[in-house]
N, C-alpha and C positions, 0 to 999 in steps of 0.2 A: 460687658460687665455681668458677671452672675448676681443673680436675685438673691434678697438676703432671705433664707429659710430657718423657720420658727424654730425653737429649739426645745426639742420633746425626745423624751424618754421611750425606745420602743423596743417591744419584745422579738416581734417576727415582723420584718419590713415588706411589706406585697408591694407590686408595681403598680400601684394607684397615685394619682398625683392632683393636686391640686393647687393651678399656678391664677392668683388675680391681683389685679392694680392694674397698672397702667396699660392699657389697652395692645401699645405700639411693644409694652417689654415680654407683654403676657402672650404675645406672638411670636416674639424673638425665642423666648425660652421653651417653646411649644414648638418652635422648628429643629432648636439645639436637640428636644429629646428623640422627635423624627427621624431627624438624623443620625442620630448618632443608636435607634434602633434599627431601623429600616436603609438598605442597600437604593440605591437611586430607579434599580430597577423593578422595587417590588410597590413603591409608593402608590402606583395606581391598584393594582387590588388587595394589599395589604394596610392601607389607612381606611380608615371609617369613619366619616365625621357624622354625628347627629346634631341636630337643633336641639339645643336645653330647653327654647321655650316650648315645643312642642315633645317633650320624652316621652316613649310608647318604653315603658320599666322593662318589661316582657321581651321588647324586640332586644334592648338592651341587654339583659341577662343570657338569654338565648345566644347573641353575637360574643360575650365573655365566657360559654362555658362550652363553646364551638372549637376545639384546635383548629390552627390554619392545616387544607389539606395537604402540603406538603413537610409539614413541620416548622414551618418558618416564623417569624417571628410577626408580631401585627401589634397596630396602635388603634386603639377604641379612643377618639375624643367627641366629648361632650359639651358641644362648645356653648359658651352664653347663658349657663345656669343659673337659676334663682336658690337653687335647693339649701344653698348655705347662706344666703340672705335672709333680708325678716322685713315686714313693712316698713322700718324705720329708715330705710333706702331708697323710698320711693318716691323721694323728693330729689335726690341726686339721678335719678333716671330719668325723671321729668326733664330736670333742668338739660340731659342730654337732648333728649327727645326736642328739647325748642331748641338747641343749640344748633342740634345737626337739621333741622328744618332749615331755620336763618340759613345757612351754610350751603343747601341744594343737596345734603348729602344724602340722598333718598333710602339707600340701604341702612346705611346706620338710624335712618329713622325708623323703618320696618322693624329692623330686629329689639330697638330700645323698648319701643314700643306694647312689643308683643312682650317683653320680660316684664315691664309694668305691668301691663294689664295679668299677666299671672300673680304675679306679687301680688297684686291687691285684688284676687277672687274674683276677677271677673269671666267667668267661665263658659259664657256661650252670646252670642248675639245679641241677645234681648239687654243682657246684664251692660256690654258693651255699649250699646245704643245709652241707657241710661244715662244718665249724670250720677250713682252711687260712689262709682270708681272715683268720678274727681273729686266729688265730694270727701275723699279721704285726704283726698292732697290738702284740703282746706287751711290746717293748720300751719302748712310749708310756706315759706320766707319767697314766695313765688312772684317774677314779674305779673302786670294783670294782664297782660295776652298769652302767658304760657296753657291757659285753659282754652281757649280758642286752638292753639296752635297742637295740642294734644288731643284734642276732639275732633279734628281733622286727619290727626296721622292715625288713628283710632280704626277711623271708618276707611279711609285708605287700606290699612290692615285688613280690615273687615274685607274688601271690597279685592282686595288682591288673594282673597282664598286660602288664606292661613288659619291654621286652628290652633288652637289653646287644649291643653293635657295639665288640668291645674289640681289633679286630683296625685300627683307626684306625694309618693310618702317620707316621711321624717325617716323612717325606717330603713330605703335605698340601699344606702351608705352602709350600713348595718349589714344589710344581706347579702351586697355584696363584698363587704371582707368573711363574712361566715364563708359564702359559696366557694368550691374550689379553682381557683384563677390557672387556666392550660401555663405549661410555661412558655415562656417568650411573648406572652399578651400581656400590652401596658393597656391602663382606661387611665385617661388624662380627661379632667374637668377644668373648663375655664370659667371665669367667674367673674362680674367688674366687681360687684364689693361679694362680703363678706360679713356674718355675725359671729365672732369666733367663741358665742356661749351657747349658740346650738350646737345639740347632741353631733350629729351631722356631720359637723366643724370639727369638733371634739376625738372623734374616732377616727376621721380619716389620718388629724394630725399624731394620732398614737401610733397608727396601723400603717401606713404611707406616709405620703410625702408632702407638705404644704409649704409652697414658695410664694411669697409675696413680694410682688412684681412692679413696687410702686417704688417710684423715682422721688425721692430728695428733694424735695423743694423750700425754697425758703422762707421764713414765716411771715404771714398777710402778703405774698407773693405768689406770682403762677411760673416764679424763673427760678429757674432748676438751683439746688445749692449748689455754691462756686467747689467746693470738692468733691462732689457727687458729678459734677459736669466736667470737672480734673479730668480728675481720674478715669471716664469715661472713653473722654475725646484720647486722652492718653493711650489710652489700652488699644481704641483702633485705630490710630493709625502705627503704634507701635508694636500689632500684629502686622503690618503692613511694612516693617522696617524702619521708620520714620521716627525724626524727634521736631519739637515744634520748640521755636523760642517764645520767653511768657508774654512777649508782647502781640508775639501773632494770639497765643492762646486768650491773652485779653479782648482782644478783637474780635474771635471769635465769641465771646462769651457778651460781649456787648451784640453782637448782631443777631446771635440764633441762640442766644438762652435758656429758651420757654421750650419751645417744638422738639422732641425726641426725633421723631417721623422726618420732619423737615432738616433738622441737626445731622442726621444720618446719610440723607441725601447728597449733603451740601460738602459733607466731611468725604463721599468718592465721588465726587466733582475736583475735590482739592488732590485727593493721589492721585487721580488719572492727569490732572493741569501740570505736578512734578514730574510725571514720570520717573525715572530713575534717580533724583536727585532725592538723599538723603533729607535735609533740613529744609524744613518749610517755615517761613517769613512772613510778615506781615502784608507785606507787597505780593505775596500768594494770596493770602485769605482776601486783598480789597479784591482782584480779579475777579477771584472765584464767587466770593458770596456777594456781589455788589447789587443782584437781586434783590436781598432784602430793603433796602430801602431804608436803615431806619433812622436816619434824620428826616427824612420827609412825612414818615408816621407818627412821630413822635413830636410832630410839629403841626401835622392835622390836632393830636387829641392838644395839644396846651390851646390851638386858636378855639377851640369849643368852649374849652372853660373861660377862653377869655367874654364869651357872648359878644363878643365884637364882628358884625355883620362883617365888614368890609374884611378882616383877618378872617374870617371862615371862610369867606369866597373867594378868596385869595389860596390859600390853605387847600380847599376843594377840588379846585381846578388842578394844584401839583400833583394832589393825589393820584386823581382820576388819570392824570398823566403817565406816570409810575408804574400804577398796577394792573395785572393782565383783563380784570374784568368791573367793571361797575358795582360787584356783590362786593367784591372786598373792600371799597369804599361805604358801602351802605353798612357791611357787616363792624368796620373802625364808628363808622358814627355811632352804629347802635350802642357800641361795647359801651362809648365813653357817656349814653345818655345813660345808662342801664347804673354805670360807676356813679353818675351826678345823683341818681334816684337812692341808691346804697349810703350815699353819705350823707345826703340829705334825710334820711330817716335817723341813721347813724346819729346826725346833729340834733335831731328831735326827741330823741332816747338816750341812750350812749351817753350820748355828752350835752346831755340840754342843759343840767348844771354849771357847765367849767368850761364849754367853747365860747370864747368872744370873740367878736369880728375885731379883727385883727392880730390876734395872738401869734405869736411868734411860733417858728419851727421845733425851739429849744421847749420851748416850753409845753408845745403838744407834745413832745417826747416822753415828758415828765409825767403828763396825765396817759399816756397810752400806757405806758409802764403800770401805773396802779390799776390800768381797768383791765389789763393783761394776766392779773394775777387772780387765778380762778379760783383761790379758794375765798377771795373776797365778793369777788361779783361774777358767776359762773355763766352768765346767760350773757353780763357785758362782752364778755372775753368771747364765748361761740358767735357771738353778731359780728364783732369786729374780724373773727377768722374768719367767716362766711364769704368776707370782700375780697380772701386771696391780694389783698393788695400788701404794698413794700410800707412801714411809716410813709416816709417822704411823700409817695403815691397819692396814701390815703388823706394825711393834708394837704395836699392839692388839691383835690376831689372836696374835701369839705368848705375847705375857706372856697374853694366854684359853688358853690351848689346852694352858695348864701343868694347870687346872681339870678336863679332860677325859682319860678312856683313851683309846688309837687304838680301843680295838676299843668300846669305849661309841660312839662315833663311827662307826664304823662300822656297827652295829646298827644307829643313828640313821638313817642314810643309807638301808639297806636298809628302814628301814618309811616312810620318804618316799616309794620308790619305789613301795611297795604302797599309799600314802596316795592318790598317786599316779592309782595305775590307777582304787581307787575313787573317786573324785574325778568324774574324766573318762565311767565308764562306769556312773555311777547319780543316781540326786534324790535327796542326804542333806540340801540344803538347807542353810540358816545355821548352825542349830545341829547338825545333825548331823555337818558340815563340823568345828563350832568344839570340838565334842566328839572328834573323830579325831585334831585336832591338839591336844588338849590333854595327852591321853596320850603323844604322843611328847613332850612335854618333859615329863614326868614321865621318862619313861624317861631323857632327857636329863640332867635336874637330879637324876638318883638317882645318889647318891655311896656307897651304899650295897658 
């Protein structure tokens, strides 16, 4: 699928580009332009990838006003920049930064990490060490362990020998569409967000090219929109030769959703499973994706909100059974303590006026619709989008979360994190695993 690109007025187009959003598309369109510059033989000394968060300007400028010495053509990318960000981001980098923690994913915590810590001026060791930096995230809608879990991957950074260049100018961008660009040299910046009223923003999209890379998703949801996910799954396997009937395509769309990365996967699992056979079925997609699991997922998070001991421990065990490692059981539990704490605020704010226990489906529809409507209650509306949840979801989530105390809940949270570390930094094994998590929902389901 191509990225949908902003629509601007330009005088002289340079081969500058800047592609952000979604991590997994802002890759895919960063390889489309590789490609489709660079011959498969020149990729090793004719790409140049730089760190964003650490830019040396200079080395930068010097490597764009360099012809390649055969005349050949070359890609300068700048990967992971802040330069078109603004502090007001640095809550969604956090939230990566704990995410890809929970998750083992150590690189994506290194690099998230280090684009924070530039975003918000923390320029040398000292400043680092400090608590100033988190001190900014203060005001951000943050779990209470994402300061712990950020001041960890902090000094890890620290500690792994990475530097910080936070002295990056507004200017950049500027000088380099002034300077004269050799031909056949593209510079590609990649970006996760973006402020598109910095100058910065402003000029490359005049002067180049700015593609935004974010996938369609649907509203108070993390599942992709059903015609954004169409037309996607369409496209490839219909470069591929293939057509799918809509019931396979429903199937698909109930099992892999959410995951672009994992969607992609799963999608050349299923043409290599046809091979030569035109029309793919439903009875292809259960084969192929039966991986995913998600009746038994989606059966772990309702016994949670049920706080019914005996239905969690039941529930736990199929899990643990299912899936390849013990974290993606601890990472299902955390999601759905983390959704209980979100609605449970949600219910103390949001809707402390107009939620009753027991309120029907139809009728929180009725109240989500008016508190949706942001020129009446602007802050209500950005809370309730904050949850990524579906309606239906997010009434689930709240009529549970009548079941639980915040700070039961929060307890919960804080031995996740410690479940957490053990997890990651020993051999407890299946059962040792299945036993660490079996105590936190005791803890959980004690109403005591």
């Amino acid at each position: 699928m191509k990225p949908r690109s902003t629509k601007e007025k330009k005088t002289s187009t340079l081969p500058l580009y800047l592609l952000y959003g979604d991590e997994f598309l802002v890759k895919e369109e960063l390889n489309n332009i590789i490609s489709n510059a660079l011959a498969a033989d020149l990729r090793k000394t004719n790409l140049i990838v730089l760190n964003g968060a650490d830019l040396d300007e200079e080395q930068l400028f010097s490597l764009v006003a360099t012809p390649s010495l055969f005349g050949d053509a070359r890609v300068i990318v700048v990967e992971d920049t802040t330069l078109f960000a603004s502090p007001k981001h640095a809550g969604r980098l956090a939230a990566r930064v704990a995410e890809a923690a929970r998750s083992g994913d150590k690189k994506t915590v290194l690099r998230c990490i280090g684009q924070l810590l530039g975003l918000l001026g923390a320029a040398n060791a000292e400043a680092i060490r400090s608590d100033e930096w988190l001190a900014a995230l203060s005001a951000e809608k943050l779990p209470s362990d994402t300061h712990a879990v950020l001041r960890e991957a902090a000094m890890e950074w620290l500690e792994s020998g990475q530097s910080l260049n936070t002295a990056q100018r507004e200017s950049l961008v500027e000088e380099l569409v002034r300077r004269p660009i050799p031909e056949g040299t593209i510079v590609v910046f990649t970006a996760d967000a973006v402020d598109s009223k910095k100058p910065s923003f402003r000029v490359l999209q005049e002067r180049g090219h700015v593609r935004d890379c974010s996938a369609a998703r649907e509203k108070f949801a993390s599942r992709l929109s059903r015609t954004y996910f169409d037309n996607r799954v369409k496209a490839i396997l219909g470069d591929a030769g293939k057509t799918i009937s809509r019931e396979a395509l429903n199937r698909i769309y109930a099992l892999a959703g959410t995951d672009l990365r994992r969607l992609q996967g799963e999608l050349h699992k299923l043409l290599n499973y046809v091979g030569e056979r035109r029309r793919i079925e439903t009875s292809d997609v259960e084969n192929v994706f039966d991986d995913f699991h998600a009746a038994e997922f989606f059966e772990f998070g309702a016994a949670i909100r049920t706080a019914d001991l005996q239905k969690c421990l039941t529930a736990l065990h199929e899990h643990l059974r299912i899936v390849a490692h013990p974290l993606q059981t601890l990472a299902a539990l955390s999601g759905e303590v983390r959704r209980l704490l979100m609605a449970q605020e949600l219910r103390q704010t949001v809707f402390a006026d107009t939620w009753r226990p027991g309120i029907s489906f139809a009728t929180f529809k009725n109240l989500l619709a008016d508190k949706e409507r942001k020129e009446q209650a602007p802050h209500a509306a950005a809370q309730i989008a904050k949850t990524r949840m579906k309606p239906y979801s997010l009434y689930l989530s709240l009529e549970a979360s009548e079941k639980f105390s915040e700070a039961r809940l929060a307890a919960v949270l804080e031995k996740l994190l410690q479940a957490d570390i053990i997890l990651k930094s020993s051999r407890l094994g299946r059962y040792g695993a299945q036993a660490l998590l079996e105590d936190i929902l005791f803890q959980l389901c004690d109403r005591s």
